[in-house]
N, C-alpha and C positions, 0 to 999 in steps of 0.2 A: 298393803300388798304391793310387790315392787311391780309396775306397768313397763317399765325398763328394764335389758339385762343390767342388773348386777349381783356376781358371783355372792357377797356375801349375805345378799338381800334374801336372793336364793338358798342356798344354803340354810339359812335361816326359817324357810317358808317350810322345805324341805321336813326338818326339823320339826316345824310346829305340825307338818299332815302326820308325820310319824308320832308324835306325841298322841294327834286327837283319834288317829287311827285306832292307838291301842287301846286306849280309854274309852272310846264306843263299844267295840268286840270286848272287851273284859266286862266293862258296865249291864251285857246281853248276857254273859256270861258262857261264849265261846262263838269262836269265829273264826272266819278264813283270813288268821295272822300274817303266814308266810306271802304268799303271793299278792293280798296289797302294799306290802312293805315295800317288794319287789319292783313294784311297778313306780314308784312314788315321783322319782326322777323322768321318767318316761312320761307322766301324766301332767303335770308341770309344764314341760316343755310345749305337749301339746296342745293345751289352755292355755299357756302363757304365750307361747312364741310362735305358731304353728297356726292352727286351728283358727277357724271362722263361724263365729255365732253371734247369736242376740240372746241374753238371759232373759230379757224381756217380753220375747217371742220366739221361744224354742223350738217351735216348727215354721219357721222362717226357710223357704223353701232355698234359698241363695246359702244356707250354711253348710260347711262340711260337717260329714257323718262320722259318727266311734260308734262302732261295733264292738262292747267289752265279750269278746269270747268265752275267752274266761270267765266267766260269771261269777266266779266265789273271789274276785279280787274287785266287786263291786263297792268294799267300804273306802278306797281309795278314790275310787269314780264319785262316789258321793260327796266326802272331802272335795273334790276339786270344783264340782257343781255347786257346792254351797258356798266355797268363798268365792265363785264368780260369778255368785247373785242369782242361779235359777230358784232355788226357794232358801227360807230363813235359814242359819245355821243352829236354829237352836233345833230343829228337826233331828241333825244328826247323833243325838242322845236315845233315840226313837228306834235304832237298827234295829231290825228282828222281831219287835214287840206287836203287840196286836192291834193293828189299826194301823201299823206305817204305812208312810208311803217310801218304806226303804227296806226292803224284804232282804235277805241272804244274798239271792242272785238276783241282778236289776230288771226292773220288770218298767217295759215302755207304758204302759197303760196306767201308771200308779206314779212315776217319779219325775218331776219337769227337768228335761234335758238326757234323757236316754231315748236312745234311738233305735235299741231292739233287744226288744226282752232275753234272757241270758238261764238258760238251767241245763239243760243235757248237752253235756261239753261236745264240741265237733259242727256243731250248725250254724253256728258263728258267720266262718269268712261263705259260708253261701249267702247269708243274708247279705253279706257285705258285698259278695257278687252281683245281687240283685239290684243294692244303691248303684251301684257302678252303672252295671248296663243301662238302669235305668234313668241313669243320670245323659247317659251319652245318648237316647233315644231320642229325650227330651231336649237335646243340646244344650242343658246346663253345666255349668262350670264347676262345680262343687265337687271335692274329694271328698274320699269315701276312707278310713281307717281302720283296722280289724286289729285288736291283741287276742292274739291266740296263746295259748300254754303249750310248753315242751310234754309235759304228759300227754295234756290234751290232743298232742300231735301223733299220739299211738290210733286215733278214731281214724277209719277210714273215710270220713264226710270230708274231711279236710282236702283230703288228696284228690279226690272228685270235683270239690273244687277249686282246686289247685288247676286241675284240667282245665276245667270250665274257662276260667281266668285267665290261662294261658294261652288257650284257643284263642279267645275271643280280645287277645291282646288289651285286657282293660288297665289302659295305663293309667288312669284316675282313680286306680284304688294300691292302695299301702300298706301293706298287713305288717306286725310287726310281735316275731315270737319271743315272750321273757323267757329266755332259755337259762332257767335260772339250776338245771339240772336235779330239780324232786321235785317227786309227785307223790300224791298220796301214799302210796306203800312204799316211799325207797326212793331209792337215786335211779335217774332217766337209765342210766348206761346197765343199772341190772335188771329193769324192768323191764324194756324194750328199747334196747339202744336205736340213738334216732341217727348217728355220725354214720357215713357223710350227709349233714342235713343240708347243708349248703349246695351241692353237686344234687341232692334229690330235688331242690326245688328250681336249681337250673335246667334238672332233665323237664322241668315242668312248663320250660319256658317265660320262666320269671327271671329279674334282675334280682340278683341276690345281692347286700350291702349287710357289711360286719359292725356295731357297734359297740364301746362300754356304754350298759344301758344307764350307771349314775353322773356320768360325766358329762360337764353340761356343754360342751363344744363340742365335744362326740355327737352327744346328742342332737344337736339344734343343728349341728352340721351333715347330719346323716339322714336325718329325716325331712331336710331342707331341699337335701340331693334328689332324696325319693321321689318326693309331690312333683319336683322340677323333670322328672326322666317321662321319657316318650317312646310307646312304642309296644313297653309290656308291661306286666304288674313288677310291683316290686317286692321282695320279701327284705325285710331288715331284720337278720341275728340279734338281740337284744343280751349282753351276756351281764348277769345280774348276779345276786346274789340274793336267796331266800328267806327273808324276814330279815333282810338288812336292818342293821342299827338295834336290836334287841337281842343282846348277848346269851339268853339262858336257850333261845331256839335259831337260834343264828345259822344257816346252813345247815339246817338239821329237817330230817321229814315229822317228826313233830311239831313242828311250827306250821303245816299246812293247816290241820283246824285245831285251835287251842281249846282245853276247856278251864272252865274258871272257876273254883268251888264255894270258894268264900274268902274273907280280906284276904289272908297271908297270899294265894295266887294270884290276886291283883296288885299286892305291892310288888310280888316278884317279877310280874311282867314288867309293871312301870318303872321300878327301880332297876332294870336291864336296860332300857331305853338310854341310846347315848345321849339322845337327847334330851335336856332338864329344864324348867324350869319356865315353861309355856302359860299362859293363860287359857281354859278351856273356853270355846265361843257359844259356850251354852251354859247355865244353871246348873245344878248337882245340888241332890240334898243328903 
């Protein structure tokens, strides 16, 4: 795993999360494809480049917090915690099944290295309100991170606190929406268009920051800015694309949960994948 940037190193990691991504959720036999895909570049960065932890002591009180909002793009979160050593990666063959410790949507109580359980979309960035405030109570230093969904951004709990956030100027927390435009039933713009979402979260008293969410200088340079700003929270646009890199659900709202019915739907996922030719970090039989 490259500890250094480098682009093709990257690229390559990239790659292999999208690979072991779809081979988990097909292995379960469906999953929430589109939006871990989405994230993959965005989750990277912030394990890789960003972020401050100890896999060896995941509640190490000095480390910054992710809030996965989104909960059903928890197999991406998972992938990133296991190749950075919170538990084995042979675990991640385990999604879904009975007895994980790696449920659908991420649960703090069950999985080392999640920081707030994830199922009824919209409760999200208040819990990640909550690290905030209460990080700054306690005069710790520690940021606080929220990925929210562009669907997810139809729930009214958001905007609540959104307020909250902006009142209370917490400028130690980062939220950051994969506005990757579908949501379960459709495209954001015919379900409940969110434009101007930018101008709504400034009336909200937040710094708003525009990135491409796969680009890795975009990325590391945008969310660099964010942790660095003072004063208010920050929102960061994340403009994505949904189940990036698997050609048959590529942009498509069928890619939000796939289902899998037997071989030929698993070769056709995997054989959509651009990317070929990975080692799996776990067993198969």
């Amino acid at each position: 795993m490259p500890e250094e940037f480098d682009r093709e190193a990257f690229d390559d990691l990239a790659g292999e999360f999208r690979y072991v991504i779809t081979d988990m959720i097909c292995r379960a036999g469906s999953g929430h494809l589109g939006g871990a895909l989405s994230l993959v570049e965005t989750i990277i960065t912030l394990y890789w480049r960003i972020m401050r932890f100890d896999s060896a002591n995941p509640h190490w009180e000095g480390r910054d917090r992710l809030v996965m909002s989104k909960g059903h793009a928890g197999p991406v979160l998972y992938v990133a915690l296991a190749y950075r050593g919170f538990f084995p990666k042979q675990e991640l063959k385990t999604i879904n099944a009975d007895g994980t410790r790696l449920p659908s949507h991420a649960d703090r109580l069950q999985t080392p290295g999640i920081d707030m359980t994830a199922g009824s979309l919209g409760q999200g960035l208040s819990a990640a309100c909550g690290f905030a405030m209460g990080g700054r109570i306690r005069k710790q230093s520690h940021d606080v991170y929220c990925v929210i969904g562009d669907g997810e951004s139809d729930e009214g709990m958001i905007w609540e606190a959104a307020m909250f956030a902006g009142h209370n100027k917490l400028d130690n927390l980062v939220a950051i929406t994969d506005y990757n435009r579908l949501q379960i039933d459709g495209f954001t713009d015919e379900i409940m268009t969110l434009e101007p979402l930018a101008d709504k979260w400034r009336a909200f008293n937040w710094e708003v920051m525009e990135m491409d969410g796969h680009d890795w200088d975009d990325l590391h340079t945008t969310i660099d800015a964010a942790r660095a700003f003072r004063g208010k929270p920050v929102m960061i646009i994340a403009h994505t694309t949904k189940a990036r890199g698997c050609s048959v659900v590529q942009d498509l709202p069928e890619s939000h949960n796939i289902k899998v019915g037997g071989p030929e739907d698993f070769e056709k996922f995997m054989c959509a994948l651009e990317c070929q030719g990975y080692e799996l970090p776990y067993e198969v039989q």
